[in-house]
C-alpha positions in Angstrom: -20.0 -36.0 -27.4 -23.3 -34.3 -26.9 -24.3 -35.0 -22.9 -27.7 -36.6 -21.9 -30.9 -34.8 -21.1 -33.4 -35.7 -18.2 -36.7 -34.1 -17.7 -37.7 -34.0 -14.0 -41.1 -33.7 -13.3 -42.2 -31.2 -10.6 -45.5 -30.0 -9.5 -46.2 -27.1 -11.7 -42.1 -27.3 -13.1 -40.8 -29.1 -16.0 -37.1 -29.1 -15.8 -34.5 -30.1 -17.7 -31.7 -31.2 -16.3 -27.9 -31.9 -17.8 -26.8 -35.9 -16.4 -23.2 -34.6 -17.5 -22.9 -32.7 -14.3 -22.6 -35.9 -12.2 -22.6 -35.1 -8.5 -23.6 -31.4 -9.3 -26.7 -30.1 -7.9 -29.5 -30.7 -10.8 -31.6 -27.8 -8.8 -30.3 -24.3 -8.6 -30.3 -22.6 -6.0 -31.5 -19.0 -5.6 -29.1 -16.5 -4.8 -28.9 -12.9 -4.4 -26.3 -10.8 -5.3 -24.2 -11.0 -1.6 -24.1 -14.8 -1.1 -20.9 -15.9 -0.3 -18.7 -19.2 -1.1 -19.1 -20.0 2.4 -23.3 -20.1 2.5 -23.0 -22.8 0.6 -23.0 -26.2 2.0 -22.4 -28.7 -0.8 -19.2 -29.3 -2.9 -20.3 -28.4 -6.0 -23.4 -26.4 -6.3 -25.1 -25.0 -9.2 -26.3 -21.3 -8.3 -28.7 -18.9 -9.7 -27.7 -14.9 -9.6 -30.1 -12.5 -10.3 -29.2 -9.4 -13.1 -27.1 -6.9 -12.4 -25.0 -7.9 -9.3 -22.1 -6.1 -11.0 -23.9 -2.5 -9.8 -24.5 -3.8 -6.3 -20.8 -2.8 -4.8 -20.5 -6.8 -3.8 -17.3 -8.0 -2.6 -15.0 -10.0 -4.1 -11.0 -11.2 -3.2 -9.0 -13.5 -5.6 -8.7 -13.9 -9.1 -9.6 -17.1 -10.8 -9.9 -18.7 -7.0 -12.0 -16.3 -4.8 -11.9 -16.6 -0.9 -14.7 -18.0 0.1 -16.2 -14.9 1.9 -16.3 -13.5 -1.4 -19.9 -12.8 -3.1 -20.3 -15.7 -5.6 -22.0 -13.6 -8.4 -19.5 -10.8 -8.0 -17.0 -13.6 -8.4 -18.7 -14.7 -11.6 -19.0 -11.6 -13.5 -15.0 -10.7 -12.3 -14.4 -14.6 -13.8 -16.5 -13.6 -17.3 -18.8 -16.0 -16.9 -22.1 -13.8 -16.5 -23.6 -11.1 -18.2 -25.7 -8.1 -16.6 -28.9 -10.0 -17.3 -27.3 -12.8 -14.1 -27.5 -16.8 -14.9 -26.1 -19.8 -13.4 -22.7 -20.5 -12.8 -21.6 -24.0 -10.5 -19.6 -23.6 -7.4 -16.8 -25.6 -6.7 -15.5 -25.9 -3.3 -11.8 -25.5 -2.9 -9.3 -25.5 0.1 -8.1 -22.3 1.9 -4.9 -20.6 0.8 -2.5 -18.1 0.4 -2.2 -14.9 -1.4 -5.6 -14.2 -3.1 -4.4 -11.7 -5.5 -6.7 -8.8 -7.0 -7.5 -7.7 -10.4 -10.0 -6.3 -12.5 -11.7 -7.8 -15.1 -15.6 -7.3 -16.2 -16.2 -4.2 -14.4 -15.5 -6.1 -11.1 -12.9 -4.9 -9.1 -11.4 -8.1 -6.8 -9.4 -7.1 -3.6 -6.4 -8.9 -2.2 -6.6 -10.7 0.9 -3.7 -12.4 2.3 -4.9 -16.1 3.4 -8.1 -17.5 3.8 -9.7 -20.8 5.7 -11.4 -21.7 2.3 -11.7 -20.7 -1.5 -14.4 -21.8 -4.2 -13.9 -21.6 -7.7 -16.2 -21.4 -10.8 -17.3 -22.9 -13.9 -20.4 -22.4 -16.3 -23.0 -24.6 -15.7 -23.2 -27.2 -18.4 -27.2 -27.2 -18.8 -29.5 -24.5 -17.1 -32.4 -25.9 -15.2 -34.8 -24.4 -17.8 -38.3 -23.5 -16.9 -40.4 -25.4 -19.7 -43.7 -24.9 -18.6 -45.8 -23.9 -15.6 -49.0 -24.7 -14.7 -49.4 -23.3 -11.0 -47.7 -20.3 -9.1 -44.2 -22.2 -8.0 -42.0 -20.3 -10.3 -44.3 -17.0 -9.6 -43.2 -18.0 -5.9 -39.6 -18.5 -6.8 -39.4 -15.4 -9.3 -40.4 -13.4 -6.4 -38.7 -14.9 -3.9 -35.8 -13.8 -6.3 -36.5 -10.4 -6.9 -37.9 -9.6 -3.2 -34.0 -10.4 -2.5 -32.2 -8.5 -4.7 -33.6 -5.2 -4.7 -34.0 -4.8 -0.9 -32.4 -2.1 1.0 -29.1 -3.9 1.8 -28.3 -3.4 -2.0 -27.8 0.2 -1.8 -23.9 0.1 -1.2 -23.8 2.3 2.2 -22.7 5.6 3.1 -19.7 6.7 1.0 -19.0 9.4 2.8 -18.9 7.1 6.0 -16.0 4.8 4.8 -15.0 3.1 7.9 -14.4 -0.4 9.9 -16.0 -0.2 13.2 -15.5 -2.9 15.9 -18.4 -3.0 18.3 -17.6 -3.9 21.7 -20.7 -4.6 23.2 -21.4 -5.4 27.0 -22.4 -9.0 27.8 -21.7 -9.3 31.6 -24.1 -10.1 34.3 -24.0 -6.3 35.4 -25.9 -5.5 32.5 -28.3 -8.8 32.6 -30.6 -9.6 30.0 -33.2 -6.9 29.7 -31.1 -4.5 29.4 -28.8 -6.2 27.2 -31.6 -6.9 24.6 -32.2 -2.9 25.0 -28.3 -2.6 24.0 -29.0 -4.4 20.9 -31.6 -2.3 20.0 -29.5 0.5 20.3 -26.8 -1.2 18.4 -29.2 -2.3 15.4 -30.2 1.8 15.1 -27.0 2.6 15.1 -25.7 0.3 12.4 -29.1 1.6 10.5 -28.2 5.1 10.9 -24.6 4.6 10.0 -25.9 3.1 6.6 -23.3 0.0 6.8 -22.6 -1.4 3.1 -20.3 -2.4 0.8 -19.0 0.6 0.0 -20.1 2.4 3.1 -19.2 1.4 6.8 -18.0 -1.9 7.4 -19.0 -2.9 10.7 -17.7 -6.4 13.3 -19.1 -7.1 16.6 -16.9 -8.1 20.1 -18.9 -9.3 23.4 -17.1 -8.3 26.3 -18.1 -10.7 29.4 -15.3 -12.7 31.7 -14.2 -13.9 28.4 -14.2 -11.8 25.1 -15.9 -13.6 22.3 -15.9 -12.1 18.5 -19.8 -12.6 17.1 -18.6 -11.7 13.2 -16.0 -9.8 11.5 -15.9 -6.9 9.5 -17.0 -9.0 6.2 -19.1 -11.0 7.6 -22.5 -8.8 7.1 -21.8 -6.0 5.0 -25.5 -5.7 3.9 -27.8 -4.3 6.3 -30.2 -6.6 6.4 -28.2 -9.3 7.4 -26.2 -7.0 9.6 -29.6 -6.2 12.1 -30.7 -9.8 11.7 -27.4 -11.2 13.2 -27.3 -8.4 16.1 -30.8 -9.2 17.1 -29.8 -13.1 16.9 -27.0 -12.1 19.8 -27.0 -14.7 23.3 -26.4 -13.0 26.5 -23.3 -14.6 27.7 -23.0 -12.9 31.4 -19.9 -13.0 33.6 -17.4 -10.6 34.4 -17.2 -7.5 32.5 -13.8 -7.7 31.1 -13.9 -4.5 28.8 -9.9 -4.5 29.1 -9.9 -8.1 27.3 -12.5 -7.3 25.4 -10.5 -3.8 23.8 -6.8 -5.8 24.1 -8.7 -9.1 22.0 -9.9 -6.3 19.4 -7.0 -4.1 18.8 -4.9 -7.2 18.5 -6.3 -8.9 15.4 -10.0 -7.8 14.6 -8.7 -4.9 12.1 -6.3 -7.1 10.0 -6.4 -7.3 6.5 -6.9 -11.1 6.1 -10.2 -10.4 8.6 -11.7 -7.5 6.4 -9.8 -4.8 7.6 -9.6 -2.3 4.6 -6.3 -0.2 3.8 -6.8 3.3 4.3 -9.9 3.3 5.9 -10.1 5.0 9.3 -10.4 1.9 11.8 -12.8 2.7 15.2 -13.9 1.1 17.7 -17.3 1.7 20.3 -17.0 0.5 23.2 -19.9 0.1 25.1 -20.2 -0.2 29.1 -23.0 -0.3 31.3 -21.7 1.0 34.5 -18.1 0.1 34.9 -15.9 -2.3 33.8 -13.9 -5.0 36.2 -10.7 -5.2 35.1 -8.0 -2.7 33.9 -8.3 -0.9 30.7 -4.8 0.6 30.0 -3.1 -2.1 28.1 -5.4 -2.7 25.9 -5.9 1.2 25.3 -2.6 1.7 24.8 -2.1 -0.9 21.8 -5.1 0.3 20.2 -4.0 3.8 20.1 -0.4 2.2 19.1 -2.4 0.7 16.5 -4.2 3.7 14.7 -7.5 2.7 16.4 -10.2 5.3 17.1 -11.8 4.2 20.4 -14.7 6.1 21.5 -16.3 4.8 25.3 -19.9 4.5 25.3 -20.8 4.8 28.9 -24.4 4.3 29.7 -25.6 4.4 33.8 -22.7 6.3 35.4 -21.9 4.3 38.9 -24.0 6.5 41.8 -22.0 7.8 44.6 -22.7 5.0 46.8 -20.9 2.8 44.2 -18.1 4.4 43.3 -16.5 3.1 45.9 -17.0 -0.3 44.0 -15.4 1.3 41.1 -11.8 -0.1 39.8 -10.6 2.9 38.1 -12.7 5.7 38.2 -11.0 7.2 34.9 -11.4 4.7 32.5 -13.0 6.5 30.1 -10.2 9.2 29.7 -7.5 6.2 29.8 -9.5 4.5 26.9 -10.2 6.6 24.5 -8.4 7.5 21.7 -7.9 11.0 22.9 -9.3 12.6 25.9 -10.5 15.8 24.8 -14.4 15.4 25.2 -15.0 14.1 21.5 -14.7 10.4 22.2 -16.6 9.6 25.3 -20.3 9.8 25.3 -22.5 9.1 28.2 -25.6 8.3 28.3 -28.3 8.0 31.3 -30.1 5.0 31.0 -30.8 2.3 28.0 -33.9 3.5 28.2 -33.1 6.5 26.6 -30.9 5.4 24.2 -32.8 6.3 21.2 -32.4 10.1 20.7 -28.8 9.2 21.0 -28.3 7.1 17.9 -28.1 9.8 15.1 -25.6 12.5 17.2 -23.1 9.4 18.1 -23.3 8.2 14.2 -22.6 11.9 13.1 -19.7 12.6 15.5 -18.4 8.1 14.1 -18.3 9.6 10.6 -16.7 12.8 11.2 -13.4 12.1 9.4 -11.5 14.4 10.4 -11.9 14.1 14.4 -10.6 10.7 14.1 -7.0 11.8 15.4 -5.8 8.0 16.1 -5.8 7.1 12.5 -4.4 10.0 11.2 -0.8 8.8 10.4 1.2 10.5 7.4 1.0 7.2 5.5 -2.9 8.3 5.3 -3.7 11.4 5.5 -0.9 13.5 3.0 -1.6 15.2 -0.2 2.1 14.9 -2.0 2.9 16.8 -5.5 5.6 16.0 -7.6 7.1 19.3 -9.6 9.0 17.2 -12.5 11.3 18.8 -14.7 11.3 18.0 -18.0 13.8 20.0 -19.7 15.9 18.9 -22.8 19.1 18.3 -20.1 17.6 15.8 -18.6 16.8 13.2 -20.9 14.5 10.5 -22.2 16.3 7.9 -20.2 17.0 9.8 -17.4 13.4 10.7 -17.2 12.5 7.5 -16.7 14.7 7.5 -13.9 12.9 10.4 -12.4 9.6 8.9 -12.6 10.7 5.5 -11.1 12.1 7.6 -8.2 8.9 9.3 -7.6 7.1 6.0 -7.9 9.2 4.5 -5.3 8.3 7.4 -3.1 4.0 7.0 -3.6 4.6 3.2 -2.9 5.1 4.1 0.7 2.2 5.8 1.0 -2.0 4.4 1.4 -3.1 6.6 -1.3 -6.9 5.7 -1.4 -10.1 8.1 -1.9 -10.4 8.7 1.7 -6.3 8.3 2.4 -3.2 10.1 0.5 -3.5 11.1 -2.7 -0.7 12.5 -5.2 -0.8 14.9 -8.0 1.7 15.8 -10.8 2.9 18.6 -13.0 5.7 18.1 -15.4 7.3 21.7 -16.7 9.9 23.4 -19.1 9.1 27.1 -19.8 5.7 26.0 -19.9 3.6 23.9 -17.3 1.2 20.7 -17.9 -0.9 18.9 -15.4 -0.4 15.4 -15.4 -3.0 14.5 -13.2 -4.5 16.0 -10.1 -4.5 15.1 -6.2 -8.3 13.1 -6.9 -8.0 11.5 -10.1 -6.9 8.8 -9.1 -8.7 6.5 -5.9 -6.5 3.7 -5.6 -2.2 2.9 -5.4 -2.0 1.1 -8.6 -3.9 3.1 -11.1 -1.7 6.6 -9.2 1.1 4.9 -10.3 0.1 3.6 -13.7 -0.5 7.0 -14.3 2.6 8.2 -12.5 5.0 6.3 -14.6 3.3 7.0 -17.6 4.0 10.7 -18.0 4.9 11.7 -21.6 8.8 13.7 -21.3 8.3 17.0 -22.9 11.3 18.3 -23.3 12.5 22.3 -23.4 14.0 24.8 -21.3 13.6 25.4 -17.3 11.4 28.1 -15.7 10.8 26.2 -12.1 9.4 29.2 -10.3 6.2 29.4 -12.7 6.1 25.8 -12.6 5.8 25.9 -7.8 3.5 28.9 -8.7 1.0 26.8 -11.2 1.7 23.6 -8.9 0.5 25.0 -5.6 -3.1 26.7 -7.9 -3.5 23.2 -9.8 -2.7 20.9 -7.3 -3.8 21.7 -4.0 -6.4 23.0 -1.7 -6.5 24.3 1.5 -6.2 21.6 4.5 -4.7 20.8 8.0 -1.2 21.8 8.9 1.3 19.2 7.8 -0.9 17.9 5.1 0.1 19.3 1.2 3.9 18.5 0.3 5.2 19.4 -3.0 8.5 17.2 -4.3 10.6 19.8 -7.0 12.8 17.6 -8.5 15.4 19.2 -11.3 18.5 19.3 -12.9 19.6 22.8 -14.3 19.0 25.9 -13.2 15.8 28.0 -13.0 15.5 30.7 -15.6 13.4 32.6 -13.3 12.7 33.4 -10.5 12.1 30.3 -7.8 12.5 32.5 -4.2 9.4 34.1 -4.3 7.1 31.7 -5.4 8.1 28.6 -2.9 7.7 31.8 -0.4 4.1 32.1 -1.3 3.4 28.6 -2.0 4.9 27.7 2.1 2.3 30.3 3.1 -0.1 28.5 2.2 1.0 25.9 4.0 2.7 23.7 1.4 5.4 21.5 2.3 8.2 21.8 0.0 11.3 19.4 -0.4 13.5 19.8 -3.2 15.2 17.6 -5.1 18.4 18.3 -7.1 20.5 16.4 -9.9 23.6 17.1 -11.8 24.0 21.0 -12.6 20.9 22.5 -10.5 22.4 24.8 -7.9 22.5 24.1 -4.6 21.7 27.8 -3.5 18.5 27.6 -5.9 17.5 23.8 -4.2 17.9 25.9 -0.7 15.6 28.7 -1.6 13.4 26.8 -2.8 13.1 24.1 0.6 11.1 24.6 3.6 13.2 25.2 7.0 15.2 23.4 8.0 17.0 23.5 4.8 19.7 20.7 5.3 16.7 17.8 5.6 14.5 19.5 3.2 17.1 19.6 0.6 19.0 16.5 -1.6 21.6 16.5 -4.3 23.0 13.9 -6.4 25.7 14.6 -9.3 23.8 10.8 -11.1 20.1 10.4 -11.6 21.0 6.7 -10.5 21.6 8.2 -6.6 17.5 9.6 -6.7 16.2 5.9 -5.3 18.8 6.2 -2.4 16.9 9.3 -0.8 13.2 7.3 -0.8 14.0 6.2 2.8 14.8 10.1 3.9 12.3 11.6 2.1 9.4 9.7 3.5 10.8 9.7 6.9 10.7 13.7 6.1 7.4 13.3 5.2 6.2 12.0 8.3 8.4 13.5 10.7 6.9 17.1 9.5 3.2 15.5 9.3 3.9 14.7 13.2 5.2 17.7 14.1 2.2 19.5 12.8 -0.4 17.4 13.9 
């Protein structure tokens, strides 16, 4: 049955509105490209995107059911229910859940998230408010209301080369008082400018430290700049004690998890910021921050004068705090006043990478190569035995574009690259493309095969970084002592993996030292999955002992 038509008479607006929808919005609402399920107030809400949302980097978790922090036009164009040229979809108000699993679909990609206080999901809209005629400037007003909001700076993604969560603990307490706690948001609001927060850029949650600590918004909350300098400036001065222990211990607890925003792989860090000195003590909350992989850098702006140090808790709190005392992660500053000529050295030194010790575990920070044999004695079958093995071992590991990456080389006489160390950005499509490797089938030359695996697959990086994974099951027709040699000069990792007929004294020359925990054997291809534990513990153990 065809539904019933209503025109609604506006000033200057003839619309035409669908009587089918029932307790659905007749008026769309404007949107831009980042509003969320949970800017919504009303169950069921028709929305109006504007084109090409699906090139702004917006943020969506779920599939089919989004989270409710997720961008509502991102979520249409995942669901397939708007083109590039935008539209109107309705919004349907849904409960929170569990498990909001990710996919991609539409040249969206959705994240996981694990739970969620609220979901939405989506359906076309069955008539489009349609614009009929005009006889004054209210859809001029609206059309550029529309497009003022979709092409202003907090589209431009962020920094990419800045791809990190930042918790801002910011001091609220009555030793700072409200003048210069307005001039800490100023600084704050610069910084977040400089750092170029964005969707695919920094990522960036906000802590007040007082007698109490209080979280203002988390990490996904404002991920568009705009928004982002709006809700700092919005900030109330809470005053009190200035509890920068609770404020860290409150932070490091829960703030970085994934079900808050907290992305895998990505550096997490923390700024601290204290005018004076804190009153209470900072060392348990320190300590499960760094125990956590958090980055904390101490922000210290008026140093206590001589005549109050006396008044002065602990007088090293900034070397207790920090994620490492060795000068990189405190930074003082005289006076608020000041603050200014501050903001772009202190965003530099927040995106430099690879100073961010605390987060570098061997879960995200290795480069691992797998050296595959596939020679005609080992097998269709038994290949796929192999590559399930080496699967099992990348599934322990946050490979990610800024995290650990893998790269494979399969090889008989001759050698092919599968894929290199950054072709791949994410787990999943790794280990698509992991498990996917066509078996070649021919003879065995493993020492050509470490010598075109350590040119091919990796670069030159940090100690305890590039691993290589041999894994075989004959014996070498050439040399293989020389060229693991030259490949652990150049600071190659190697572990070596042996099945069936390879010879023990060939697995041995080719392992780094010490040889019994670089070295496995088993006489079935079955026994590979039993040395995953070991060989990531391996993994790790030598990352650590390097770094």
């Amino acid at each position: 049955m065809s539904p019933d038509f209503t025109l609604l008479p506006r000033p200057g607006l003839l619309l035409l509105i669908c009587s089918a929808l029932g307790s659905v919005s007749s008026v769309p609402q404007l949107v831009t490209c980042g509003w969320r399920g949970l800017d919504l107030t009303g169950a069921h809400t028709v929305v109006l995107c504007p084109p090409n949302c699906g090139q702004q980097g917006v943020s969506v978790f779920g599939t089919g059911t989004y989270a409710s922090i997720s961008s509502i036009c991102g979520a249409a164009i995942h669901r397939g229910l708007l083109s590039p040229s935008g539209g109107a979809v309705t919004v349907h108000k849904q409960p929170g859940r569990h498990q909001y699993v990710a996919s991609y679909s539409n040249g969206i990609q959705s994240r996981a998230l694990s739970s969620w206080s609220s979901s939405f999901d989506l359906t076309k809209a069955a008539s489009v408010p349609l614009e009929l005629t005009s006889t004054n400037t209210t859809v001029k007003q609206a059309n550029k209301a529309l497009k003022k909001s979709s092409v202003k700076k907090a589209l431009t993604g962020g920094n990419k080369d800045c791809q990190i969560d930042i918790a801002m603990v910011i001091d609220s307490s009555n030793n700072i008082g409200q003048r210069r706690f307005n001039l800490q948001k100023n600084f704050v609001t610069k910084l977040a400018a400089m750092l170029k927060v964005g969707p695919t850029g920094p990522h960036m949650g906000l802590v007040q430290a007082s007698g109490s600590p209080k979280t203002e918004f988390s990490l996904t909350n404002y991920t568009q700049p705009k928004e982002l300098l709006f809700a700092i400036k919005e900030l109330a001065f809470l005053g009190g004690d200035t509890n920068t222990g609770k404020a860290i211990m409150h932070a490091a607890e829960s703030f970085f998890a994934q079900g808050k925003g907290g992305r895998r792989g990505h550096p997490k860090v923390m700024v601290v910021l204290v005018d004076g000195w804190p009153s209470d003590n900072l060392d348990q909350g320190a300590l499960l921050a760094k125990e956590s992989g958090i980055n904390v850098f101490v922000v210290s702006v008026a140093k206590p004068s001589p005549e109050e140090l006396s008044m002065v808790q602990d007088r090293n709190f900034m070397k207790k705090a920090v994620c490492r005392d060795n000068g990189f992660f405190n930074y003082s500053i005289s006076s608020w006043f000041t603050t200014t000529k501050h903001v772009k050295p202190l965003a530099q030194r927040l995106c430099t990478l690879d100073g961010l010790l605390c987060s570098k575990t061997c879960y995200n920070s290795v480069n691992i190569g797998f050296l595959i044999d596939g020679s005609s004695s080992v097998g269709v079958d038994s290949f796929r035995q192999v590559l399930e093995f080496l699967a099992g071992i990348a599934r322990s590991f946050e490979i990610s574009d800024i995290g650990a990456h893998i790269g494979a080389v399969q090889f008989t006489y001759e050698q092919r690259l599968e894929f290199g160390m950054m072709d791949y950005s994410n787990k999943d499509d790794a280990i698509k493309a992991l498990k996917s490797i066509y078996y070649m089938n021919g003879g065995t030359a493993t020492g050509e095969a470490i010598t075109y695996a350590t040119k091919r697959l990796f670069r030159k990086t940090g100690p305890g970084r590039n691993f290589l994974i041999i894994v075989t099951d004959g014996q070498s027709y050439d040399d293989v002592i020389t060229p693991a040699l030259n490949a652990q000069k150049e600071g190659i990792i190697i572990y070596s993996v042996g099945v069936a007929w390879a010879p023990r004294h060939d697995l041995e020359s080719m392992a780094s030292d010490p040889k019994d925990s670089h070295t496995f054997f088993t006489r079935d291809f079955s026994g590979l999955t039993e040395f995953i534990p070991a060989l990531v513990r391996g993994i790790c153990r030598d990352f650590a002992e390097n770094n």
